[in-house]
LUMDREN-250357 format. One line per field, with one value per residue (C-alpha): residue number from 1; residue in one letter; x, y, z. Coordinates in nm, 2 decimals. Example, Ala and Ser with C-alpha at 12.3 -4.5 7.8 and 13.67 -1.06 7.14 Angstrom:
seq = c(1;2)
type = c(A;S)
px = c(1.23;1.37)
py = c(-0.45;-0.11)
pz = c(0.78;0.71)
END
This chain:
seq = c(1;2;3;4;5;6;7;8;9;10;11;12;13;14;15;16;17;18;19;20;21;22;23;24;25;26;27;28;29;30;31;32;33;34;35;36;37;38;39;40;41;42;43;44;45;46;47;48;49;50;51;52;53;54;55;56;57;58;59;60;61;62;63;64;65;66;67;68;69;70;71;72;73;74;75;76;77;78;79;80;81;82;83;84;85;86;87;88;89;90;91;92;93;94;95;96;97;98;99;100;101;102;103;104;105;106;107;108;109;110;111;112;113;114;115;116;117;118;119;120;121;122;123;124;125;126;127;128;129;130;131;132;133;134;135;136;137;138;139;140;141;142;143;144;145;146;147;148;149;150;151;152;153;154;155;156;157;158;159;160;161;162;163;164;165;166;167;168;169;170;171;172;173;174;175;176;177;178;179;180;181;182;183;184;185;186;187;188;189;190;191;192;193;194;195;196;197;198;199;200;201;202;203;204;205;206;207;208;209;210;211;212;213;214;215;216;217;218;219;220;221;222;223;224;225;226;227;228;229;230;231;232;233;234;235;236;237;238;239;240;241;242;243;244;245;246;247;248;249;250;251;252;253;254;255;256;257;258;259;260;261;262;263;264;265;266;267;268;269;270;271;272;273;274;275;276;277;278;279;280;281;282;283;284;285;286;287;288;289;290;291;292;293;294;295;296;297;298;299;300;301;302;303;304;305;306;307;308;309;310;311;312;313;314;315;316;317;318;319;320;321;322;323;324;325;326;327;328;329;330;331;332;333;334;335;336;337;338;339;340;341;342;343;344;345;346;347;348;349;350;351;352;353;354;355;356;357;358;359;360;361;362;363;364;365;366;367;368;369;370;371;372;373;374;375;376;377;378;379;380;381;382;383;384;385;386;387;388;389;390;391;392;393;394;395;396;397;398;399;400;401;402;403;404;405;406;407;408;409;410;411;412;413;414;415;416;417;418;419;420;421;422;423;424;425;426)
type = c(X;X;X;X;X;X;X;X;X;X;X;X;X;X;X;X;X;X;X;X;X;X;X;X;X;X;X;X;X;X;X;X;X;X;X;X;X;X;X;X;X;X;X;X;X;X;X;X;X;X;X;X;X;X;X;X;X;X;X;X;X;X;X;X;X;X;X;X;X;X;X;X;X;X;X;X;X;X;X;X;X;X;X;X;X;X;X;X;X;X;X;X;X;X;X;X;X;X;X;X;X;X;X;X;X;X;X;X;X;X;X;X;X;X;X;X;X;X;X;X;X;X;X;X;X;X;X;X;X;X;X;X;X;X;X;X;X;X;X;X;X;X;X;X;X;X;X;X;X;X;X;X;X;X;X;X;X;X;X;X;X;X;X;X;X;X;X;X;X;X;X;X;X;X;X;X;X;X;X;X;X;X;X;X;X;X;X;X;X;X;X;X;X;X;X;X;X;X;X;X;X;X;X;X;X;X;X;X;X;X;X;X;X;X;X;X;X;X;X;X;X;X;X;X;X;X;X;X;X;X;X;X;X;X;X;X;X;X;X;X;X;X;X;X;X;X;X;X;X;X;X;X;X;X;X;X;X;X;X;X;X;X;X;X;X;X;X;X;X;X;X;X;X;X;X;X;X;X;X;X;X;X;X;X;X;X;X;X;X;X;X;X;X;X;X;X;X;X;X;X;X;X;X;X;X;X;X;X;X;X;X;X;X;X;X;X;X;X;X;X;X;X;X;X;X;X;X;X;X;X;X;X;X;X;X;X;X;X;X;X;X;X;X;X;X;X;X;X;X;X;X;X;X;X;X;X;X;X;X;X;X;X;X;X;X;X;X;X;X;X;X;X;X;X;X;X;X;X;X;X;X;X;X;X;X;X;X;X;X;X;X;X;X;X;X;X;X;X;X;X;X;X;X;X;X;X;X;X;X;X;X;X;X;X;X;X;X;X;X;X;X;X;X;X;X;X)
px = c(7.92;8.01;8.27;8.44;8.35;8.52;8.83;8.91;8.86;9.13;9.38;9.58;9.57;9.89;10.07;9.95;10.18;9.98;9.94;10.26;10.31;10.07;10.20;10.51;10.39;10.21;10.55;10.67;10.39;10.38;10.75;10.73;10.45;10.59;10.89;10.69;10.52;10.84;10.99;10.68;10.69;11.02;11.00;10.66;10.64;10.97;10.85;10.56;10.71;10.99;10.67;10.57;10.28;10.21;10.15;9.73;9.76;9.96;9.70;9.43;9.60;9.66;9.26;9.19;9.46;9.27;8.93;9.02;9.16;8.83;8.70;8.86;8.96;8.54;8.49;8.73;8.61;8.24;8.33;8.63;8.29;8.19;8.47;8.86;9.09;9.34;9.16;9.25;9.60;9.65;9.45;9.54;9.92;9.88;9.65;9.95;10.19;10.01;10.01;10.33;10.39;10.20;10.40;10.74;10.58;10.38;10.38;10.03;9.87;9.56;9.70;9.86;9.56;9.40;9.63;9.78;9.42;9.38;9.70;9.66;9.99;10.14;10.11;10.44;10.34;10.72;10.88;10.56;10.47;10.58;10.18;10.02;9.71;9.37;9.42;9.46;9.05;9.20;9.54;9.40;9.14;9.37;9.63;9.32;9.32;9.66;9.72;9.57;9.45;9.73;10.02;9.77;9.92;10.30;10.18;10.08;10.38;10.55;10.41;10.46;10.78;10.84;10.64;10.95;11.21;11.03;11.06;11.40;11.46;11.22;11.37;11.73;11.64;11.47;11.86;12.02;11.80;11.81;11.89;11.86;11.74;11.93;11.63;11.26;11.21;11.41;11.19;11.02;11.31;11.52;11.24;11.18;11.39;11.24;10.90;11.04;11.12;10.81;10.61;10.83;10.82;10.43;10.38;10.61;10.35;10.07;10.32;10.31;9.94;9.89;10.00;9.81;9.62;9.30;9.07;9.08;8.84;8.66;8.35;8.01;7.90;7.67;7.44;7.34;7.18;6.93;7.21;7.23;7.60;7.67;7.49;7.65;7.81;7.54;7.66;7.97;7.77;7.90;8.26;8.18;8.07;8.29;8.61;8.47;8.44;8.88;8.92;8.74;9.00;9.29;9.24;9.21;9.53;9.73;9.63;9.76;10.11;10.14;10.11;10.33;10.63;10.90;10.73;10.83;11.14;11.20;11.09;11.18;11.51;11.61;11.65;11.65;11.56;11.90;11.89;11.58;11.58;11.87;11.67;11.38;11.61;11.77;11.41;11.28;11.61;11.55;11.19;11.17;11.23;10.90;10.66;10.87;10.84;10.43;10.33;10.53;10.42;10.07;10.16;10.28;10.04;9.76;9.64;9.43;9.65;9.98;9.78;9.65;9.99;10.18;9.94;9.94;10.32;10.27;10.08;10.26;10.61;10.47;10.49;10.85;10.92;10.72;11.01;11.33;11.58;11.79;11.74;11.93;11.74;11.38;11.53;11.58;11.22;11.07;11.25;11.10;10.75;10.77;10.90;10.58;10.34;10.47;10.45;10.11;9.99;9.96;9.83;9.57;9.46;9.46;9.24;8.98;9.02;8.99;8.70;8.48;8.23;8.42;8.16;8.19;8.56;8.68;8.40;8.47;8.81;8.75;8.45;8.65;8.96;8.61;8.62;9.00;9.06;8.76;8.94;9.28;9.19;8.99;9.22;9.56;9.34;9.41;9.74;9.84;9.69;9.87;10.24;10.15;10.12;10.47;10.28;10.50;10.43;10.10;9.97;10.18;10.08;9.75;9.75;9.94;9.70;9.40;9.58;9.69;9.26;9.22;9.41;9.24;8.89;9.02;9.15;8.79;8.55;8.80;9.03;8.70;8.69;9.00;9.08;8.96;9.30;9.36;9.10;9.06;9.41;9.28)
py = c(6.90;7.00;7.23;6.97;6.72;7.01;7.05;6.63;6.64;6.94;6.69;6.57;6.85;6.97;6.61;6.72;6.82;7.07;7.21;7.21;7.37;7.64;7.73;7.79;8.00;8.22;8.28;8.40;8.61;8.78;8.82;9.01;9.22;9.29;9.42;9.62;9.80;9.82;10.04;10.25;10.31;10.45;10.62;10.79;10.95;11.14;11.20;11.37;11.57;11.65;11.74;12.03;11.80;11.92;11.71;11.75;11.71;11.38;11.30;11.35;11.08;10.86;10.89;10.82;10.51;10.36;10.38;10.25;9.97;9.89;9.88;9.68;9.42;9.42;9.36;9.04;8.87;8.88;8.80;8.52;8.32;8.27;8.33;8.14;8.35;8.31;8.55;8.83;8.76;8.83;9.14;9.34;9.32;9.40;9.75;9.86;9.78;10.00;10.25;10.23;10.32;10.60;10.73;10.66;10.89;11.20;11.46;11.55;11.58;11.42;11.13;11.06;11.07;10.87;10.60;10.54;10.44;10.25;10.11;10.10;10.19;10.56;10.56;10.54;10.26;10.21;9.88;9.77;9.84;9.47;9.42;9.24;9.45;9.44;9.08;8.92;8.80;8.57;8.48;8.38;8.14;7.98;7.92;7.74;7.51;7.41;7.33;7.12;7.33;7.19;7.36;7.73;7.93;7.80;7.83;8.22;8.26;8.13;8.38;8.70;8.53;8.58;8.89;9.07;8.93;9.10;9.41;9.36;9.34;9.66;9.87;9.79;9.84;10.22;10.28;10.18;10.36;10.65;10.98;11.35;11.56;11.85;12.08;12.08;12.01;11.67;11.52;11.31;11.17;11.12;10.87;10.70;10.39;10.34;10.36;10.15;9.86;9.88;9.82;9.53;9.34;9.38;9.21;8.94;8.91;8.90;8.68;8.40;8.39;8.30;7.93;7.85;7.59;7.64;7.40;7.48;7.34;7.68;7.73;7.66;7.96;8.11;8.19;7.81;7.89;8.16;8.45;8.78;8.83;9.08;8.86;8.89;8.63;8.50;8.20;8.41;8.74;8.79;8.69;9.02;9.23;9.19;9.24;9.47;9.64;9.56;9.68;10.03;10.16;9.98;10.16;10.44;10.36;10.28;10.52;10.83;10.69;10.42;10.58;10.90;10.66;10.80;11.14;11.14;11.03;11.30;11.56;11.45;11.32;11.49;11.12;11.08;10.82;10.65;10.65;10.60;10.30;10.13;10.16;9.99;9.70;9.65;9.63;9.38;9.19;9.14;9.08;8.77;8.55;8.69;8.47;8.19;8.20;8.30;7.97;7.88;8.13;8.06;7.69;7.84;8.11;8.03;8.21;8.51;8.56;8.57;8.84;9.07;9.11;9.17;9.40;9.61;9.60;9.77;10.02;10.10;10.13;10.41;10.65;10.62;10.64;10.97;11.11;10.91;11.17;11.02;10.83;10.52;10.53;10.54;10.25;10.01;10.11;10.07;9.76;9.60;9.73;9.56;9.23;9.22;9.32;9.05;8.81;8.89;8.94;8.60;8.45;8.68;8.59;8.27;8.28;8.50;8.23;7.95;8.11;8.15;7.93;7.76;7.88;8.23;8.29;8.52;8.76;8.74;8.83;9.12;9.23;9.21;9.48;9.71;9.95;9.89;10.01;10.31;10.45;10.40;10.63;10.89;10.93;11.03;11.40;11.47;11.32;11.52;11.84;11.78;11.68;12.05;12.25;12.06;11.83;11.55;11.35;11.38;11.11;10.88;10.88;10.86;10.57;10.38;10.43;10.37;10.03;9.91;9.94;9.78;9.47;9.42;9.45;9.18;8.94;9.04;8.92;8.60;8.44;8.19;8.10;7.90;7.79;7.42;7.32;7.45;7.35;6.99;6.98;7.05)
pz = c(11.77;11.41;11.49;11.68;11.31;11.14;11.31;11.30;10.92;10.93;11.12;10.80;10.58;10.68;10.57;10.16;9.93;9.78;10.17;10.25;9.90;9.98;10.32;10.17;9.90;10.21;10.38;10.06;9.99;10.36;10.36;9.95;10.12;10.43;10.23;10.06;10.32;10.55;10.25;10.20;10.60;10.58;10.28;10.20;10.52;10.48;10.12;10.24;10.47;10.16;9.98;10.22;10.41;10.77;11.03;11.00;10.65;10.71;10.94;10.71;10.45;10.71;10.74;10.40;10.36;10.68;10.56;10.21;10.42;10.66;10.38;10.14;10.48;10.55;10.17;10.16;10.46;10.35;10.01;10.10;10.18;9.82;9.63;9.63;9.91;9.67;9.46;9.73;9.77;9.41;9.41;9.68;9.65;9.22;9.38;9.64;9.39;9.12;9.41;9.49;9.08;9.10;9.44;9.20;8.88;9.08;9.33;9.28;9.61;9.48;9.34;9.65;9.86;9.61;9.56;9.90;9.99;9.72;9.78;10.12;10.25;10.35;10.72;10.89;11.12;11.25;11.22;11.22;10.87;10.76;10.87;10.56;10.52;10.40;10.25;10.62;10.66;10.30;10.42;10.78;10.58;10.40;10.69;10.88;10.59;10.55;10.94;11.20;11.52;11.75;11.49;11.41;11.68;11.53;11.18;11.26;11.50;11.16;10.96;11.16;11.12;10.80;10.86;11.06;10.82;10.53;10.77;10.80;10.39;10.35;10.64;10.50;10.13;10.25;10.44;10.12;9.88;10.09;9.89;9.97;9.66;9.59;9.47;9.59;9.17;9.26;9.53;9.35;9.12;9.45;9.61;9.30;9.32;9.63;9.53;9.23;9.45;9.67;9.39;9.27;9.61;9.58;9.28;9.39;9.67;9.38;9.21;9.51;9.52;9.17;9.23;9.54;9.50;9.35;9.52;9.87;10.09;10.19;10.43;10.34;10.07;10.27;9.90;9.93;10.26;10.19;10.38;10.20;10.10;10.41;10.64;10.99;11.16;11.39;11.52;11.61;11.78;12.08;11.99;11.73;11.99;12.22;11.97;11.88;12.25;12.28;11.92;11.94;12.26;12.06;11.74;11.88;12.09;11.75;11.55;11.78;11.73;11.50;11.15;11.32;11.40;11.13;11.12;11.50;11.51;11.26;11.40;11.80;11.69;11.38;11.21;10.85;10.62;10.61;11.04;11.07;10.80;11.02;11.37;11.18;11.02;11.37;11.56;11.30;11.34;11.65;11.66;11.39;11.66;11.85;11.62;11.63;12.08;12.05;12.08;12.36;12.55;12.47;12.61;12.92;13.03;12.80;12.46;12.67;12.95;12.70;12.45;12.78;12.94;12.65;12.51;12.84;12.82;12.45;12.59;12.88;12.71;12.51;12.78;12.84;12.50;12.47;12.69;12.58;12.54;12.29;11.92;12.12;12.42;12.20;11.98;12.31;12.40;12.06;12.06;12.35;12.25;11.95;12.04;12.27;11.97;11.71;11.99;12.10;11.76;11.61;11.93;11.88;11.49;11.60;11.87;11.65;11.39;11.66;11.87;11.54;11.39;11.12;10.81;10.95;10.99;10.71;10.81;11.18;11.11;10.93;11.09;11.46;11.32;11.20;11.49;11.54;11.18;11.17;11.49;11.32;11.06;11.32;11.57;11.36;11.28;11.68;11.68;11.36;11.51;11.88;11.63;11.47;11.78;11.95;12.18;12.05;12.38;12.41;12.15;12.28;12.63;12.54;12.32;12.56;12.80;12.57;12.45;12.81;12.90;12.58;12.69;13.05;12.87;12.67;12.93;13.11;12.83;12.73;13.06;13.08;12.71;12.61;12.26;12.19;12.17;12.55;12.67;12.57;12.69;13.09)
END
């Protein structure tokens, strides 16, 4: 009874100026960040690899950026329960754009492993690097309070929205910035500008935050209830446990390709920045309008069934990627795979968000992506090592595999539970 109290009070908040306001400053600040992290997914691979990095030592920092992130995402959700969201989404961005500084200024290994988890950025992750990061447990809250639960699966289809358009700008600003240094000595002066600007479009992000407004309705603080601060969700238990079941096999399914992306079409292809910036900026040109036709798809199919079947498409298109014999022919393929994702994506936050007690959902949010992001950062040490010894398919069979079970777990545990919204609707 009072989550259905709690979602009629949430019915007009999206008629407010200061909500309309705010929602606006949230496009703005995914799209900055997005930017950001498109750029950095171009470009610090490639510096990396410029920098002598071997595919197990890549995998290594990819370990370290994803368990700064776990962290940081596990962190925020527990903490976006007593303190203002908005507080996050100034934070994080102002930390990955001092990273991204420290990228522009030094080739010093261990600064780089430092900062990029720190920063949280540094693993390829394709034309999927637009993702927002470690800040999403705070920037779901606030959407939740800024819409009405008949308009959350547009109002995230909206976002990732904006999400692929800041891809767009970042994958075309890593083409245009794209340099090739004529000494080893040079490296790091050659990527600067790029590094330069990926630290801009972060604080822009930071920027945005800083006039949301500051008295958002947020969930009950749990310190006023006797709950220790890392108090697990309980009224949301076996929502947990069973994302976290789904989560665990897709993890491990992203994280023996995803963060490899450019590093594999460089070294399958022979792309470099400048090619491989283009494919990415065409992708995300192409996939803005996936956000935009989530919610429609969740209309027609349902939230679960929509999310399972285009998750198992993800998976499965990996395999013939693994063997497309040309840049073009693995840019269609990539293409397709990624309009799924960004469609299936939102539907998915949403339904997390929607499924969840209202008090606990910044914590079920980020505890759900816990195994999803631990496995993230495990599995790229096997996918680095099978990269290293020329088994450049082998990681992406796999994952697909992994991800397609993944998405048939899911539709198991959920096609009974519909979203209120669906189901007061049958």
């Amino acid at each position: 009874m009072a989550k259905r109290s709690w979602r009629t009070r949430e019915q007009g908040l999206i008629d407010g100026l200061n909500s309309r306001k705010d929602f606006t400053l949230l496009l703005l600040a995914r799209f900055a960040m997005s930017t950001s992290r498109a750029m950095a997914g171009v470009v610090v691979p490639l510096y990396l690899v410029a920098l002598g990095f071997s595919g197990f030592e890549l995998g290594l920092l990819f370990f370290a950026v994803a368990v700064g992130a776990a962290g940081l995402a596990t962190l925020v959700g527990f903490a976006a329960s007593r303190f203002p969201a908005r507080i996050f989404m100034i934070a994080l961005p102002a930390l990955a754009s001092l990273a991204a500084l420290v990228y522009a200024l030094s080739a010093d290994r261990t600064a780089l492993f430092a900062f990029a988890a720190i920063g949280t950025f540094g693993r390829g992750a394709g034309a999927g690097a637009g993702n927002v990061g470690p800040q999403q447990p705070a920037e779901s809250q606030l959407i939740v309070r800024v819409v009405n639960s008949q308009r959350r699966n547009q109002a995230f289809g909206i976002i990732s929205a904006a999400s692929s358009a800041g891809a767009v700008a970042g994958a075309g600003l890593a083409a245009i910035l794209a340099f090739s240094p004529a000494s080893p000595a040079a490296i790091t002066t050659a990527f600067r500008p790029a590094m330069i600007a990926t630290a801009l479009f972060s604080a822009l992000a930071a920027l945005a935050a800083v006039f949301l407004t500051r008295n958002h309705p947020n969930p009950k603080n749990i310190s006023n209830n006797g709950r220790s601060f890392f108090a697990f969700p309980a009224n949301s238990r076996t929502l947990v446990y069973r994302l976290w079941a789904t989560n665990t096999l897709n993890g491990a399914a992203v994280g023996m390709f995803g963060p490899f992306v450019t590093y594999w079409l460089h070294i399958r292809f022979h792309a470099g920045q400048t090619a491989i910036g283009e494919l990415y900026l065409l992708i995300n040109l192409g996939t803005i309008a996936a956000g935009l036709v989530a919610p429609r798809v969740a209309r027609l199919h349902g939230t679960v069934l929509a999310t399972s079947a285009l998750r198992v498409l993800q998976g499965l298109l990996l395999i013939p990627l693994a063997v497309a014999p040309t840049l073009a022919w693995a840019g269609i393929i990539y293409y397709v795979r990624m309009f799924a994702q960004r469609t299936a994506l939102p539907l998915r936050q949403s339904y997390v968000i929607a499924m969840a007690d209202p008090d606990e959902q910044t914590q079920v949010a980020a505890l759900s992506n816990l195994p999803s992001q631990i496995m993230t950062a495990v599995s790229p040490t096997l996918s680095g090592y099978l990269f290293q010894e020329s088994l450049l398919a082998a990681p992406l069979i796999l994952g697909g595999l992994l991800q397609a079970v993944s998405a048939v777990l899911f539709f198991t545990f959920f096609h009974r539970n519909a979203p209120p919204e669906e189901s007061e609707a049958n």
